[in-house]
Legacy VTK file of the C-alpha trace (Angstrom):
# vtk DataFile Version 3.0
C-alpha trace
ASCII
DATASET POLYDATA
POINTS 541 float
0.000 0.000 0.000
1.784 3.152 -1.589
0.711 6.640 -0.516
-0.974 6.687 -4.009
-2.823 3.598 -3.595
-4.148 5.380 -0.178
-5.530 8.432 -1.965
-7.142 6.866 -5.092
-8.746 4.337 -2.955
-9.886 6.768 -0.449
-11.133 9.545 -3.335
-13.708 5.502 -4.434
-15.206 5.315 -0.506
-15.615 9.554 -0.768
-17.738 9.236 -4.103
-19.881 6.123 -2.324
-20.761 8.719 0.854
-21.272 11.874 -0.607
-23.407 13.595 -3.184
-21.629 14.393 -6.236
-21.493 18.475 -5.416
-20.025 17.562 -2.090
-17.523 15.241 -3.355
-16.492 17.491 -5.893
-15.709 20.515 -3.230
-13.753 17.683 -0.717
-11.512 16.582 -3.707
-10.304 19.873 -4.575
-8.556 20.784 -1.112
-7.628 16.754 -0.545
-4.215 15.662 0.122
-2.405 13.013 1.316
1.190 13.622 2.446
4.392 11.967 3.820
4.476 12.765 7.721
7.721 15.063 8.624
7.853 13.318 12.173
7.306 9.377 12.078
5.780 9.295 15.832
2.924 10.798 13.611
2.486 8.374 11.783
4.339 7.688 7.891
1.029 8.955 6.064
-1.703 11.814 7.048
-4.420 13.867 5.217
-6.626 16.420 5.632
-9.638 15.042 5.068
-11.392 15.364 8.582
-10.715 18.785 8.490
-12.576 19.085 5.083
-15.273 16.391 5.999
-16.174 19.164 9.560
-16.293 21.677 6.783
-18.835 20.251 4.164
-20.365 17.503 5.415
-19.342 16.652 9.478
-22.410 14.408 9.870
-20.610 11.917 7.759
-17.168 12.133 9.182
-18.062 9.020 11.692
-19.121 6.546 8.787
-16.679 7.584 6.191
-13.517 7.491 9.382
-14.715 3.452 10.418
-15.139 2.686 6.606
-11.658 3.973 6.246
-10.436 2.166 9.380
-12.116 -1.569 7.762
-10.847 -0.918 4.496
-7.253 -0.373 5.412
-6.730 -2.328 8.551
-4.910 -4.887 6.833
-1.851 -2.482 5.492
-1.322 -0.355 8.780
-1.381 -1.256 12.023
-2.637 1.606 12.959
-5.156 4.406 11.726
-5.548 7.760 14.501
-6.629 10.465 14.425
-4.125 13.168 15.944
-4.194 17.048 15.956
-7.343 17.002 13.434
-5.329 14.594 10.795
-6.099 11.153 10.265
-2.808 9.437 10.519
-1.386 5.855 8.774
1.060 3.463 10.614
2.292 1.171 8.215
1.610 -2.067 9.056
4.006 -5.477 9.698
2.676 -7.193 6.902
3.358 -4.166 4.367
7.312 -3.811 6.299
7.829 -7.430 5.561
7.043 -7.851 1.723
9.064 -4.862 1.692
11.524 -6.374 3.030
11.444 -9.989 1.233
11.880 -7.757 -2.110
14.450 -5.981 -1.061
16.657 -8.864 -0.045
15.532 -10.362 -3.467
15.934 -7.517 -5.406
18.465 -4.895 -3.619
18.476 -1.490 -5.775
16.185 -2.835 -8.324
13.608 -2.771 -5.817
13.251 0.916 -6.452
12.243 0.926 -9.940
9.210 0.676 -11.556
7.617 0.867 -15.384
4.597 3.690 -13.922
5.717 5.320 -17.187
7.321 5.093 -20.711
7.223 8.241 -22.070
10.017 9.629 -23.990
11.557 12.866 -21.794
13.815 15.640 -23.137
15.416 17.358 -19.986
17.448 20.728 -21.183
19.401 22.617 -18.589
22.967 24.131 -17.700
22.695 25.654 -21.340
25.162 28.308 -20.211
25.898 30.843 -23.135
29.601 29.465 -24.468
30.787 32.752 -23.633
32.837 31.998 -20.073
33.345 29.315 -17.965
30.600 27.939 -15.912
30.125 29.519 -12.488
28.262 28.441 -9.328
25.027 28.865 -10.495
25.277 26.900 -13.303
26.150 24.362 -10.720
22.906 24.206 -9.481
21.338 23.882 -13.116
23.195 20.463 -13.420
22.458 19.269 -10.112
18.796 19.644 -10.470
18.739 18.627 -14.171
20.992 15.180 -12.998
18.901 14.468 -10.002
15.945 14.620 -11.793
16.832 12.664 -14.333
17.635 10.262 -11.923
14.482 9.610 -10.634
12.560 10.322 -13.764
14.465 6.939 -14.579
13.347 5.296 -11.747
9.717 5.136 -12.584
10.935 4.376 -16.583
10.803 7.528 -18.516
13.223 7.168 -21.480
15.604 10.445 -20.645
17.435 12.556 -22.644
20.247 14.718 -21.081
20.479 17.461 -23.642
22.612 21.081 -23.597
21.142 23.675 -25.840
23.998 25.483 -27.088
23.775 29.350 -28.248
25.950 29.704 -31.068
24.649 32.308 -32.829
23.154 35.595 -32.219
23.996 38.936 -29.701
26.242 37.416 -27.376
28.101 35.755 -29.553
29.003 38.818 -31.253
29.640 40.050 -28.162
31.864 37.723 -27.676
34.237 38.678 -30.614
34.339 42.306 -29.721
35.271 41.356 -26.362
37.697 39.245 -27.393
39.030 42.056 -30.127
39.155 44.411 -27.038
41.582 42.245 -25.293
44.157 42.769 -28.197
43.286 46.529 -28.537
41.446 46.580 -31.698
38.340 47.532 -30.399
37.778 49.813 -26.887
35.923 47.908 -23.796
32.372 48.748 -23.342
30.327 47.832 -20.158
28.539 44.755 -22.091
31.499 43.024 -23.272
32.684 39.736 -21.534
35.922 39.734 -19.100
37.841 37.386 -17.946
41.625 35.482 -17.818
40.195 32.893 -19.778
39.148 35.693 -22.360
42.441 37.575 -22.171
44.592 33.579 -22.927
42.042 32.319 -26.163
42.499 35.771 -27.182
46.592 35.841 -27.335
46.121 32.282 -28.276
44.551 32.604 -31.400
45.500 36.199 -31.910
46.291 36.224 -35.507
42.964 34.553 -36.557
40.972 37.411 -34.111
42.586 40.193 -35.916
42.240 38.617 -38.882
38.369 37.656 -39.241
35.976 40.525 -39.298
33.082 39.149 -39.160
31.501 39.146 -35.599
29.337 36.305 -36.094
31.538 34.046 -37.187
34.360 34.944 -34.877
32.390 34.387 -31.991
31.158 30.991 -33.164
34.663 30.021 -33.915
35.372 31.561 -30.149
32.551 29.486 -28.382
33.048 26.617 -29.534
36.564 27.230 -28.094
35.142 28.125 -24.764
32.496 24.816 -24.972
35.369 22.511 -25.485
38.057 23.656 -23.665
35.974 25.064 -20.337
32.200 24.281 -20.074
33.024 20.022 -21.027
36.002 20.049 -19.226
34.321 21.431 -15.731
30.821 19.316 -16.361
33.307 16.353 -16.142
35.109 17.045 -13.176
31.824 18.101 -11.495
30.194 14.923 -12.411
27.528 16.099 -15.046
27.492 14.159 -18.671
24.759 14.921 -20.991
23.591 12.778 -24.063
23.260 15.746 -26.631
24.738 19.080 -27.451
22.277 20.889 -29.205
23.478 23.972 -31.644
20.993 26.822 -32.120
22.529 27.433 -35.204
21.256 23.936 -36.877
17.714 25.365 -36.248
17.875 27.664 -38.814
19.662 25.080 -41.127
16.254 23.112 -41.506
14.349 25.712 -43.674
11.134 23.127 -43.662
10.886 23.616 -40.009
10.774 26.964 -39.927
8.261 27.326 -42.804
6.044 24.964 -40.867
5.962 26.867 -37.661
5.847 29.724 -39.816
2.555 28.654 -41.543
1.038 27.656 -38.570
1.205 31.668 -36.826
0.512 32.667 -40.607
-3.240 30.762 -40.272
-4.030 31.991 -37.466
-3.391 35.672 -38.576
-0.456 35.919 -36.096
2.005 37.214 -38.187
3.149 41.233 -39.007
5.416 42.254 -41.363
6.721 45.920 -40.713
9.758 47.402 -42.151
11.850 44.356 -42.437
10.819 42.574 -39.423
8.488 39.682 -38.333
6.191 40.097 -35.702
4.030 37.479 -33.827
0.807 39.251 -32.460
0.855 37.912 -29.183
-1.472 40.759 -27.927
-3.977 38.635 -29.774
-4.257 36.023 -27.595
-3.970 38.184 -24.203
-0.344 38.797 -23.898
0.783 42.239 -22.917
3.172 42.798 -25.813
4.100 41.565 -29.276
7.428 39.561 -29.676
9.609 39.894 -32.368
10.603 36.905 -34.639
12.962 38.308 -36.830
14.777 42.086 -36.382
14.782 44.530 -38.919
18.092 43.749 -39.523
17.454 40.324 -41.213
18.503 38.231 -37.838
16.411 35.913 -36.043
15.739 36.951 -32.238
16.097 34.151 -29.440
12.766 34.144 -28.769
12.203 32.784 -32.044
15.166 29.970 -31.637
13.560 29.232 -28.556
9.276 28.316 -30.269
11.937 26.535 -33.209
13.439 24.433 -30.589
10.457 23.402 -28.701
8.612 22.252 -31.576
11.305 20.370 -33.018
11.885 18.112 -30.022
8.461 17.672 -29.688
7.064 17.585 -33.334
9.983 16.662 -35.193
12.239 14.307 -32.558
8.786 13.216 -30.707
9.818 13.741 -27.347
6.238 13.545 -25.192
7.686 15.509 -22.125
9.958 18.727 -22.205
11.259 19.798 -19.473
13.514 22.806 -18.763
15.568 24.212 -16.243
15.911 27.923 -15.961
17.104 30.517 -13.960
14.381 32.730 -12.145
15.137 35.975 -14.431
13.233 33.777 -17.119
9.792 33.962 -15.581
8.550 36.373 -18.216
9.970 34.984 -20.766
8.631 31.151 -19.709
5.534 32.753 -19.444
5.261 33.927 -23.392
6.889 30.794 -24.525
4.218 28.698 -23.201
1.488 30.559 -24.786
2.860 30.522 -27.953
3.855 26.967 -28.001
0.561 26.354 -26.652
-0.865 28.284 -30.051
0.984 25.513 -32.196
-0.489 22.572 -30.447
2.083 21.797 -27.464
-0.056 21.497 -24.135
0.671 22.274 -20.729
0.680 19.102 -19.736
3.737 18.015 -22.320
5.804 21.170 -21.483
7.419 22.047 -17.502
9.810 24.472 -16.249
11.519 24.390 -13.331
13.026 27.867 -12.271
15.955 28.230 -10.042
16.895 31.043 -7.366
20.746 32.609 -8.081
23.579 31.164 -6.092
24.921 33.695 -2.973
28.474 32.848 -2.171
29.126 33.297 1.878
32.553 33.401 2.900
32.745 34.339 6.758
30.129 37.599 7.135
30.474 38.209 3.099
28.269 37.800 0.437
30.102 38.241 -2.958
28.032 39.056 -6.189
28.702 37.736 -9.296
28.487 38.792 -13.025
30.194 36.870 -16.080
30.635 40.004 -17.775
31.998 42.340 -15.623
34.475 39.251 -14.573
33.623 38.548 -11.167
32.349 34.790 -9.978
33.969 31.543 -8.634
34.153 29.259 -11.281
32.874 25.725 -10.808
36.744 24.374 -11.247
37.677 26.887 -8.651
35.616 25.598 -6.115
36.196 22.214 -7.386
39.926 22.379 -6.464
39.271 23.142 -3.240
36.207 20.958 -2.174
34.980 17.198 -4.176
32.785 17.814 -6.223
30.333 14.802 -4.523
30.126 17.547 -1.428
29.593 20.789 -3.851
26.670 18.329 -5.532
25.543 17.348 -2.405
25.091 20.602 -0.639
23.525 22.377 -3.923
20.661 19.671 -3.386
19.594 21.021 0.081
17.689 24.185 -0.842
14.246 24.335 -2.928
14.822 25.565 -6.165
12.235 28.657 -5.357
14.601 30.002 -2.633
18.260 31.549 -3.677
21.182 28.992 -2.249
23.679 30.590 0.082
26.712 28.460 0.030
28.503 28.331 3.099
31.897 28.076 2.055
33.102 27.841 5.837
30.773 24.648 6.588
31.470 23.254 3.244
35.115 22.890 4.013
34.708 21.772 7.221
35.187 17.865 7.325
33.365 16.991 10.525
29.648 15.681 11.469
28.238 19.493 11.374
28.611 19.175 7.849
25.823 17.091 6.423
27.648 15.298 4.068
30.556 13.747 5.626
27.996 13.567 8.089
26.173 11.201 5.476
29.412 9.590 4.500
30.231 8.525 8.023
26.929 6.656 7.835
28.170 4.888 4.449
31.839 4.168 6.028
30.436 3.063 9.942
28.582 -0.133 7.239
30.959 -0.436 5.317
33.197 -1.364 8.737
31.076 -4.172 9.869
31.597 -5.587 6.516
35.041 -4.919 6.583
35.421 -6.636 10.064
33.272 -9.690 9.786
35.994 -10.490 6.705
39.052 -9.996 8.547
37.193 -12.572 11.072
37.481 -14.700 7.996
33.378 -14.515 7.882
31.611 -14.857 4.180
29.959 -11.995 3.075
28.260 -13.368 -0.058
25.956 -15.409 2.385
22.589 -17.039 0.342
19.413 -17.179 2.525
15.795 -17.345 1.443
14.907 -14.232 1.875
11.550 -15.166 2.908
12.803 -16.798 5.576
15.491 -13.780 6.613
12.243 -11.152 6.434
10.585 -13.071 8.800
12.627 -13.129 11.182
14.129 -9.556 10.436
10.734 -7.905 10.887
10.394 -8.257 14.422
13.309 -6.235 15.300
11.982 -1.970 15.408
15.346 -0.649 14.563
15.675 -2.844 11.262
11.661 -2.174 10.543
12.437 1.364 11.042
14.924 1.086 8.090
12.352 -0.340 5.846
10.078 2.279 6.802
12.083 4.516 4.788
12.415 2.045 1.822
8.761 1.823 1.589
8.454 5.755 1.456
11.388 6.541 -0.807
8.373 5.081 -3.966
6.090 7.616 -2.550
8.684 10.346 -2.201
10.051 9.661 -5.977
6.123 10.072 -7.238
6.316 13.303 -5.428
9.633 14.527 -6.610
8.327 13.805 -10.075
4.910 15.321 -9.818
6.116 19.037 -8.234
10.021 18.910 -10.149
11.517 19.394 -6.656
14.730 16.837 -6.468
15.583 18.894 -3.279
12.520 17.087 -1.441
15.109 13.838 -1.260
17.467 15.926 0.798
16.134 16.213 3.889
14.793 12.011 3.526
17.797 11.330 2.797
19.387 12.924 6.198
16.410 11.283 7.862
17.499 7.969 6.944
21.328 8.537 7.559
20.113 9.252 11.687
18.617 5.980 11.351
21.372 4.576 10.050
24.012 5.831 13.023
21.188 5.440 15.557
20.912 1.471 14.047
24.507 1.027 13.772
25.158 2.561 17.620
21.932 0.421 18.871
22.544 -2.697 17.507
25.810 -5.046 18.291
26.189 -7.051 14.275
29.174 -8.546 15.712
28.795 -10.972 18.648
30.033 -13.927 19.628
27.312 -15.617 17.551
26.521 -13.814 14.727
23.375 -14.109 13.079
23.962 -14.315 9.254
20.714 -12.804 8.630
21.565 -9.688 10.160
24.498 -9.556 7.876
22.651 -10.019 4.980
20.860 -6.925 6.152
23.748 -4.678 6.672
24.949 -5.855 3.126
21.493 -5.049 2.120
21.873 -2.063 3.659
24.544 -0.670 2.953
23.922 -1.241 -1.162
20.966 0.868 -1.003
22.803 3.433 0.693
25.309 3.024 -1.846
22.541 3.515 -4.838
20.778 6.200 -2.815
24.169 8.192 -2.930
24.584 8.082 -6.690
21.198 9.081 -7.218
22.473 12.989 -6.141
25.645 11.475 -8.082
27.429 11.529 -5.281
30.188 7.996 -4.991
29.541 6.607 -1.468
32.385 6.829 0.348
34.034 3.092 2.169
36.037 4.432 4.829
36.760 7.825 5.876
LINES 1 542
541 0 1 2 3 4 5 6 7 8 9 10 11 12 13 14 15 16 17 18 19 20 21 22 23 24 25 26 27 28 29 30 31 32 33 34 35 36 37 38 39 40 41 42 43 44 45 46 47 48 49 50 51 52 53 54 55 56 57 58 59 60 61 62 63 64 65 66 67 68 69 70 71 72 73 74 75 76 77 78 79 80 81 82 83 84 85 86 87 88 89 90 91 92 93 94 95 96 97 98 99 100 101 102 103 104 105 106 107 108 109 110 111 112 113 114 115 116 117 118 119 120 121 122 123 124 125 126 127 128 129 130 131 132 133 134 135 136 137 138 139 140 141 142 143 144 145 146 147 148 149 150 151 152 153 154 155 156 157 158 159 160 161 162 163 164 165 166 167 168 169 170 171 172 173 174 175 176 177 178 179 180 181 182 183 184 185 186 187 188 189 190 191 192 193 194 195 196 197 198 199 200 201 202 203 204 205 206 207 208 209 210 211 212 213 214 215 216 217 218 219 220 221 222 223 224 225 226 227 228 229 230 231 232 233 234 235 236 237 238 239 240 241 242 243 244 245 246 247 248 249 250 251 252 253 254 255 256 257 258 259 260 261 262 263 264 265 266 267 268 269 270 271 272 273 274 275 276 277 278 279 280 281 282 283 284 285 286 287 288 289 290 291 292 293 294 295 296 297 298 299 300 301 302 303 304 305 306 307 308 309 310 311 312 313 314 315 316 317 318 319 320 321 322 323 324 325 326 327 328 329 330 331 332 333 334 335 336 337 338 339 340 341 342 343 344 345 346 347 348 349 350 351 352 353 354 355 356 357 358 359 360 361 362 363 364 365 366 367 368 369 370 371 372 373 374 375 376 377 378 379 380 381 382 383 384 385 386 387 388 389 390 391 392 393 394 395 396 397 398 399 400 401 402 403 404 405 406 407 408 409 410 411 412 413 414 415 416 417 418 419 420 421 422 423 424 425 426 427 428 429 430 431 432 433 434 435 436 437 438 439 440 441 442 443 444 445 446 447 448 449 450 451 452 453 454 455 456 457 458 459 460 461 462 463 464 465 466 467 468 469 470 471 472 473 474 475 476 477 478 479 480 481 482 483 484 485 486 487 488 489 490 491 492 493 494 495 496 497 498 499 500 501 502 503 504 505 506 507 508 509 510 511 512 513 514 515 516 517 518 519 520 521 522 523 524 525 526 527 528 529 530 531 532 533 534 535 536 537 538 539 540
């Protein structure tokens, strides 16, 4: 019995009790959650708080139905504080269990879906090196695709790279400034790395007058030799690079979506320039497609690239990952992809809070163009980069990240993820221990047999507690886009790890090879639970 199970089975008594109208106004405000504090129970909902509302003359049939129905997955069903709270029961714990021990990680998945998922983030501009916020981009994106795979979407890591247009123009008079042929202005980029590619390839920047094509010949540079190289030491590895410049090589796509504003009387022509009539459909402003001058404008790049991944490359989901200056921007996109037949359902964003470095009282700012940030290498050669991933997890993506850079180079328990590590390593010992003794590790029991015996003891059923709950939690993760809600679990379940470990003696003078398959159990799931923020569990510390 999954939290989702509860809810959909619980929404079938509602619709047998009340009237249709009533039913209707107790679904809309009904929810079933995870409990933050397990004395509470592991699930809890609302719905006697709703039931006092619209119909409280019911509330005492629908509560015993509930209680009859259910009494065979929890061992308990109370009613605490107003909220009608789930103990899971024995029975559920122990098939739990017997799976586990069968299946170890692959326990975890499941085929809920097959769909076909494009996941675009990072997407820095190739005009610098990636800096901490781009950090958080990738750990999102990763995580998230992650446990997308978990419940068997068919993911596609993909960078969208922008190769063409403003900033890459920018990028060549920037670059032209470093060798004197041009004087700075306040938008150009800055930077050592600028300043070296620049005397690197000096001749060839001199040389080549045209903007465009110096800064594609100059980001590509950048791509290859910075944004690659720092994605790989920070753990990050996508399945496609995607050029905004091939967009505009496929002229049939872009008289398709063309056509399609064109029907709809979308479309203005006015000295030059292309303009879609978003006013027309109740947006504040028109955007423009292409600029007087002839060039396409990223918004434009942007509707291209959306309907090719999901007309052209059939992708059912796309998801992207975007800083929280996009909002606007999102916000138009969606409508006009919405005009040429992508729904809301197909399309999500996920929008991300900036990155505020704290080192002792200060808070630095960073810009890329004015040439002050920390670079993800330069934090990466001073901390590993399963920490820096680890840490960037911790915050909801609606709230900016302060990064303690203090904590984060502290190794001790204050710092949650040596903290975590310890957990891993403390395991890992027992293992380690029971060999030396000459004891076999690789022990095979029926694990129907091990469960049943395994179950009685509360500190190893409070372990399994949190296997059960990690489905439920991955459901949720996947239905609000917030990988950051495995965080705080996944602290939860290192204190019961250390709390298990410092409660219960493994190694005795008889030792129980069931509670070694456990531990081994145990500490594999750990293991996979790590990698899932792709962070490498850690054996000994």
């Amino acid at each position: 019995m999954q939290l989702i199970d509860l809810y959909r089975k619980t929404k079938l008594i509602l619709k047998k009790e009340l009237s249709p109208a009533d039913y209707l106004a107790l679904e809309k405000d009904l929810k079933f959650f995870l409990t933050k504090d397990e004395n509470f129970g592991d699930y809890s909902t609302n719905l006697l708080f709703l039931l006092k509302k619209i119909k409280p003359e019911k509330e005492e049939v629908i509560l015993e139905t509930i209680k009859n129905k259910f009494k065979n997955y929890f061992d308990r069903i109370e009613v605490e504080g107003g909220y009608l709270n789930f103990y899971l029961g024995e029975k559920v714990l122990f098939e739990d269990l017997r799976e586990i021990l069968k299946k170890r990680y692959k326990f975890f998945f499941s085929l809920f879906k097959k769909q076909r998922v494009v996941l675009d983030y990072v997407s820095a501009n190739p005009t610098g090196p990636l800096h901490l916020g781009n950090i958080r981009s990738a750990v999102l994106g990763d995580s998230l695709a992650n446990f997308l795979k978990l419940l068997g979407f068919k993911v596609t890591k993909e960078y969208y790279v922008n190769d063409r247009g403003t900033q890459i123009e920018i990028l060549a008079k920037s670059a032209k400034a470093y060798l004197n042929l041009l004087p700075f202005e306040d938008e150009y980029y800055r930077g050592e790395y600028l300043e070296k590619i620049a005397q690197k390839y000096k001749d060839y920047v001199k040389k080549e007058e045209n903007f465009e094509k110096l800064g594609k010949f100059l980001a590509k540079i950048i791509l290859e030799g910075e944004i690659k190289k720092s994605l790989k030491r920070l753990g990050t590895k996508f399945d496609n690079y995607f050029f905004e410049s091939s967009l505009y090589q496929d002229k049939k796509l872009i008289d398709r979506v063309l056509k399609i504003f064109e029907k709809k009387n979308l479309l203005e022509k006015k000295n030059g320039a292309l303009i879609l009539k978003l006013t027309k459909v109740g947006e504040n402003k028109d955007e423009f497609l292409i600029r007087e001058n002839g060039k396409p404008t990223y918004f434009f790049s942007d509707i291209l690239y959306h309907y090719q991944k999901f007309f052209i490359r059939k992708f059912k989901l796309l998801i992207d990952i975007f800083g929280a200056d996009h909002h606007d921007h999102i916000r138009r996109l969606k409508k006009t992809l919405e005009i040429l037949g992508i729904k809301e359902k197909n399309l999500k964003f996920i929008t991300y809070q900036h990155v505020l470095i704290k080192r002792g009282e200060e808070i630095l700012r960073m810009s890329k163009r004015k040439g002050v940030y920390i670079t993800i290498d330069e934090l990466l050669d001073v901390l590993p980069s399963g920490l820096v991933r680890f840490l960037f997890l911790a915050i909801t993506p609606d709230s900016p990240l302060e990064f303690d850079l203090e904590l984060a180079l502290k190794k001790s328990e204050e710092n949650p993820y040596w903290y975590s590590q310890y957990a891993s390593a403390r395991l890992n010992s027992i293992l380690e221990k029971l060999k030396e003794k000459g004891y076999k590790i690789n022990i095979k029991l029926d694990p129907q047999k091990i469960a049943s015996h395994l179950i009685k003891d509360e500190l190893i059923k409070n372990l399994v507690r949190s296997f059960h709950k990690f489905k439920d939690l991955n459901l949720i993760i996947i239905k609000e886009l917030k990988p950051n809600l495995y965080y705080d679990f996944f602290l939860n379940f290192i204190k019961k790890i250390h709390y298990f470990y410092e409660n219960k003696k493994i190694i005795r003078e008889e030792i129980d090879r069931r509670e070694v398959v456990f531990v081994k159990t145990l500490r594999d799931v750990l293991g996979f639970w790590f990698k899932l923020m792709g962070v490498e569990p850690m054996k000994k510390i």
